[in-house]
TORKOL-691721 format. One line per field, with one value per residue (C-alpha): z, x, y; residue in three letters; residue number from 1. Coordinates in steps of 0.05 Angstrom, whole numbers, plus 5000, padded with zeros to 4 digits. Each point is the difference from the previous one (the first is absolute). Last residue first. Example, Ala and Ser with C-alpha at 12.3 -4.5 7.8 and 13.67 -1.06 7.14 Angstrom:
BEGIN
c3: c(5143; 5013)
c1: c(5273; 4973)
c2: c(4979; 4931)
res: c(Ser; Ala)
n: c(2; 1)
***
This chain:
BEGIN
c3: c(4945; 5012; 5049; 4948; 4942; 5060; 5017; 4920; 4994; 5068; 4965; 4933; 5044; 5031; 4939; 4969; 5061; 4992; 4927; 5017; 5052; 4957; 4949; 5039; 5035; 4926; 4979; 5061; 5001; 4923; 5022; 5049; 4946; 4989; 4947; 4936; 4956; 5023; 5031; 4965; 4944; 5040; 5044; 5037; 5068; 5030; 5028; 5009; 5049; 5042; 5004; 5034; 5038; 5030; 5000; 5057; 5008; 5024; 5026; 5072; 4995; 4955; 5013; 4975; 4980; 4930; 4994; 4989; 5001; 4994; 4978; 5036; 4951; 4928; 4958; 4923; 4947; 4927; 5000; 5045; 5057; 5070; 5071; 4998; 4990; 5062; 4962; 5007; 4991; 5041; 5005; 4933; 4973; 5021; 4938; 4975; 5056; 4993; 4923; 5005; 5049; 4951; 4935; 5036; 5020; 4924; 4976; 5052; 4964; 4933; 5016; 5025; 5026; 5069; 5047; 5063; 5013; 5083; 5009; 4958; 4932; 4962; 5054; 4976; 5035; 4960; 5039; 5047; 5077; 5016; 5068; 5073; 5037; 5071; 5065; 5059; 5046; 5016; 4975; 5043; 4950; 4978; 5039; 4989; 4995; 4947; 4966; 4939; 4957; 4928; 4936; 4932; 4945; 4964; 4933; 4921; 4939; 4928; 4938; 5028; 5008; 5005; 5042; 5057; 5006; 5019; 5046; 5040; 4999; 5029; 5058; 5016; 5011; 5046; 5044; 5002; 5026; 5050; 5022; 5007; 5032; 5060; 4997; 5027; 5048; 5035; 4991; 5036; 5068; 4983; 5001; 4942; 4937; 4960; 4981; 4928; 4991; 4932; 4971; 4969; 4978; 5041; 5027; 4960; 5005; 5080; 5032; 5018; 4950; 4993; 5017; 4974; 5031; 5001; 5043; 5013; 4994; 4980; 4954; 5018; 4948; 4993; 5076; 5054; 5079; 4958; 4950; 5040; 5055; 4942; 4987; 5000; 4979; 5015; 4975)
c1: c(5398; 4917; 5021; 5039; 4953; 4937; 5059; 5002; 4923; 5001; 5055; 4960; 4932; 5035; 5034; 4931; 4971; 5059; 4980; 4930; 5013; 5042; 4951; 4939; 5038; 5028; 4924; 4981; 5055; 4983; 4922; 5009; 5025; 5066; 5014; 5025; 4937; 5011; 4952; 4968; 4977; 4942; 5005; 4936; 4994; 4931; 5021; 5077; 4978; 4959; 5065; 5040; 4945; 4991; 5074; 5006; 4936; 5050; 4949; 5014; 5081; 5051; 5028; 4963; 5040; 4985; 4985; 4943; 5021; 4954; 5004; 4982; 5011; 5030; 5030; 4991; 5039; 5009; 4921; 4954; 5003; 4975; 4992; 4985; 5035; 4971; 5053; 5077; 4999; 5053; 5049; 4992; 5074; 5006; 5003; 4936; 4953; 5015; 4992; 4931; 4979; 5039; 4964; 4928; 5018; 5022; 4935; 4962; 5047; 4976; 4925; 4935; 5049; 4985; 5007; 4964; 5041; 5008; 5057; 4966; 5006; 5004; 4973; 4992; 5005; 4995; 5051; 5038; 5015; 5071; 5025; 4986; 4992; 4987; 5023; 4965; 5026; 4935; 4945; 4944; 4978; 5073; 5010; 5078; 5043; 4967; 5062; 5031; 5021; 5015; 4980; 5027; 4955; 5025; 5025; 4978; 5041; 4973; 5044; 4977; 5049; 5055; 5040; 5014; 4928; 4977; 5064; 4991; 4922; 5023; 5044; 4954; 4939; 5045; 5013; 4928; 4985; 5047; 4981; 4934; 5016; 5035; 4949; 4948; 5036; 5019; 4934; 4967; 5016; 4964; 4931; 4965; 4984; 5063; 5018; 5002; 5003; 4994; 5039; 4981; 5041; 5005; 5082; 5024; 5074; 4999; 4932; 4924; 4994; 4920; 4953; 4958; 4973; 5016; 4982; 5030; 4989; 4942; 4998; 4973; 5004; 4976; 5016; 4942; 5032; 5059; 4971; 4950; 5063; 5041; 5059; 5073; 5066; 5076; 5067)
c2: c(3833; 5014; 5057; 5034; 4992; 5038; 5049; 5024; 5000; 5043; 5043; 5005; 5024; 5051; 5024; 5000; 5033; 5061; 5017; 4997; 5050; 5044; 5004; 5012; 5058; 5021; 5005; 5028; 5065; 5006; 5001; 5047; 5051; 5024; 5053; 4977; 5019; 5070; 5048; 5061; 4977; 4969; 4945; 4973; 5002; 4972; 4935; 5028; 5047; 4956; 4951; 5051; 5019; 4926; 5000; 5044; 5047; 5049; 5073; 4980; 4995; 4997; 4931; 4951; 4941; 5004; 5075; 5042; 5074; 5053; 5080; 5057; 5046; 5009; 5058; 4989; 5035; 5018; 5029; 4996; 4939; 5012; 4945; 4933; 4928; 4954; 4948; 4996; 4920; 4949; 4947; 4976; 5018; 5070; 5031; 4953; 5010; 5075; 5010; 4966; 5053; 5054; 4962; 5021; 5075; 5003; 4977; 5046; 5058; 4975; 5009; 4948; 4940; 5005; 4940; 4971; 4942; 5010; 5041; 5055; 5036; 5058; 5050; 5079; 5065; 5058; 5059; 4965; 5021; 5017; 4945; 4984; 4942; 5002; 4987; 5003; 5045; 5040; 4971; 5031; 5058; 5002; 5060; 5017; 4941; 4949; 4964; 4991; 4943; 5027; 4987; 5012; 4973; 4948; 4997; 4978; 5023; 5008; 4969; 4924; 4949; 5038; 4952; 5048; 5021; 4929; 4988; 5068; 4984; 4931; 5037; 5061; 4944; 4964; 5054; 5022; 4932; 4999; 5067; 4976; 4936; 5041; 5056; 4947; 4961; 5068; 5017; 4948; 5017; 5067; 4967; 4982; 5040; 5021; 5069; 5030; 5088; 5022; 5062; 5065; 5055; 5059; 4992; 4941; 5024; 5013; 5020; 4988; 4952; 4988; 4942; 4950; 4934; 4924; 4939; 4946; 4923; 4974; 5067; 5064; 5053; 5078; 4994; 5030; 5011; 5017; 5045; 5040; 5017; 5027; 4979; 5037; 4971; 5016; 5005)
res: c(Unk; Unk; Unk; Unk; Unk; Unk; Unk; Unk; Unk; Unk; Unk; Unk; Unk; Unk; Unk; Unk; Unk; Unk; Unk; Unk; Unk; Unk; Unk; Unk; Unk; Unk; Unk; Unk; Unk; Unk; Unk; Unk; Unk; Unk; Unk; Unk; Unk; Unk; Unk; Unk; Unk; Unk; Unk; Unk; Unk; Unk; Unk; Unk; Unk; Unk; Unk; Unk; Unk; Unk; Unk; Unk; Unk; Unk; Unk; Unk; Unk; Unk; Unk; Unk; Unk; Unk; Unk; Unk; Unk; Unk; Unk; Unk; Unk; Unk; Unk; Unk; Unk; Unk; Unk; Unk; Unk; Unk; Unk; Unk; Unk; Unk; Unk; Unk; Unk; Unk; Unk; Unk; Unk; Unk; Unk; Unk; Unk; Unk; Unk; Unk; Unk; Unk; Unk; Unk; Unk; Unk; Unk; Unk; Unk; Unk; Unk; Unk; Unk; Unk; Unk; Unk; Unk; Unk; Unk; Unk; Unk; Unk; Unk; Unk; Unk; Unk; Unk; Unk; Unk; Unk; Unk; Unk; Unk; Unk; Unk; Unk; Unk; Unk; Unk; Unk; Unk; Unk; Unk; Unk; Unk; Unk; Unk; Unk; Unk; Unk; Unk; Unk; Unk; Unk; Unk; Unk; Unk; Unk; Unk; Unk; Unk; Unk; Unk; Unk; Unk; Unk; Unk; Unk; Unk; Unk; Unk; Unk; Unk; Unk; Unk; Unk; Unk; Unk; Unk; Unk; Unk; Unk; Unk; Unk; Unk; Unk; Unk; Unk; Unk; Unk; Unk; Unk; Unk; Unk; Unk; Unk; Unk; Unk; Unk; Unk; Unk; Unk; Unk; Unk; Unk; Unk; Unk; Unk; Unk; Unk; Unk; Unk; Unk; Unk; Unk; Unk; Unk; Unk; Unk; Unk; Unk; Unk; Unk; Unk; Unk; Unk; Unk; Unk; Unk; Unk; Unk; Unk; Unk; Unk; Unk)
n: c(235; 234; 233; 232; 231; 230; 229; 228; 227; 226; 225; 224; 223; 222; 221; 220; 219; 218; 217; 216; 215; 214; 213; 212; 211; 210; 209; 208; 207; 206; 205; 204; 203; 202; 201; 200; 199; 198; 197; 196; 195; 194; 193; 192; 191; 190; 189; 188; 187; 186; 185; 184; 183; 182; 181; 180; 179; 178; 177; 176; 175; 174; 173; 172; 171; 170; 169; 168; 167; 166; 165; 164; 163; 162; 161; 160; 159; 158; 157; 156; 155; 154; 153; 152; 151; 150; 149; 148; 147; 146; 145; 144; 143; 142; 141; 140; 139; 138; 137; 136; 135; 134; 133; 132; 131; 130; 129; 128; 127; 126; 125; 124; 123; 122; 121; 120; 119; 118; 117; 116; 115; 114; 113; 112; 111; 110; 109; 108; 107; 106; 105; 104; 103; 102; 101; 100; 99; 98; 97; 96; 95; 94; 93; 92; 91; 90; 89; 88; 87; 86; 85; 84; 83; 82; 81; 80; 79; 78; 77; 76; 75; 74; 73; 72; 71; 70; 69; 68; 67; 66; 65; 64; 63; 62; 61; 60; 59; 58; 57; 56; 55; 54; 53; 52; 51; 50; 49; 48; 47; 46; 45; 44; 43; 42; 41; 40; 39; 38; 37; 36; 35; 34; 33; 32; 31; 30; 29; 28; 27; 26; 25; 24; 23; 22; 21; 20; 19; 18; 17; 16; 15; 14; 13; 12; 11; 10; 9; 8; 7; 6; 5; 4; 3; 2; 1)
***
């Protein structure tokens, strides 16, 4: 299988964020022969790809596993996946990129963003509810340790198929786009839960409240051993 892009759209991407860029292009053959694709690289030098792809693939494997869980349970009738993408590489012209990898994968007709790995949410239709609950969904399956956010991509009808999502994880492990718990906890000041999530699902202020609770619980039995030396010493 293999892709073709134009000179005009490379040197001039419909999108450019901090940290790649993105243009159109066309199969050229196997099953998506003449349908259109997008072509992502990173900006930097090449050393930094390998860095790069490695926390994107991480990322993308994640995302795959929680939407696996969230359509497992039924929580919603309609099902949510991820686009298929595939690292490639430029090999014939590449305009001066060539072997750099890229990403490559079926471009989506009416591109939308539902939210962002910095609190910025979108609450304006029932598939931007449903993007919120499956953020919320993701801190609580995997017990706090992290938010699928940076939801985007197309939603019509029984099905949504996301994009470039986020990760933004406790200990910060997915790379430039994890805000760590600073994102984690941006999210949750602007989240609100709709009828989509469930009353059960973890929120950081369960994990704080049994924190707080578990740490007073230990300084009391602290304090009661000290008292209990203090008796001792005074026998």
């Amino acid at each position: 299988m293999g892709a073709r892009i134009r000179k005009d759209d490379l040197e001039r991407p419909f999108a450019r964020g901090t940290f790649r860029s993105v243009a159109r292009g066309v199969y050229t053959d196997g099953p998506r022969r003449g349908r259109r694709c997008v072509i992502k690289w990173f900006h930097g030098k090449r050393i930094a790809d390998d860095v790069a792809f490695s926390n994107d693939m991480k990322v993308m494997a994640t995302t795959r596993e929680v939407l696996r869980r969230f359509n497992s349970e039924r929580i919603i009738p309609q099902r949510i996946s991820l686009n298929a993408n595939d690292v490639w590489m430029f090999y014939e012209g590449g305009f001066g990129r060539k072997g750099r990898r890229v990403l490559v994968e079926p471009f989506l007709e009416n591109y939308r963003k539902w939210n962002s790995n910095n609190g910025w949410v979108d609450t304006s239709s029932t598939w931007a509810q449903i993007m919120q609950s499956l953020s919320h969904y993701s801190f609580h399956v995997t017990r706090g340790a992290l938010v699928l956010c940076d939801l985007q991509g197309s939603a019509s009808g029984n099905s949504a198929m996301l994009s470039d999502p986020a990760i933004c994880s406790q200990r910060r492990e997915y790379g430039s786009t994890d805000l760590g718990a600073h994102g984690i906890a941006k999210f949750f000041q602007t989240h609100k839960c709709s009828r989509f999530c469930h009353s059960k699902w973890l929120k950081p202020s369960h994990m704080n409240r049994v924190s707080s609770s578990s740490s007073s619980h230990h300084h009391h039995h602290h304090r009661r051993n000290a008292a209990a030396a203090r008796h001792r010493q005074r026998r």
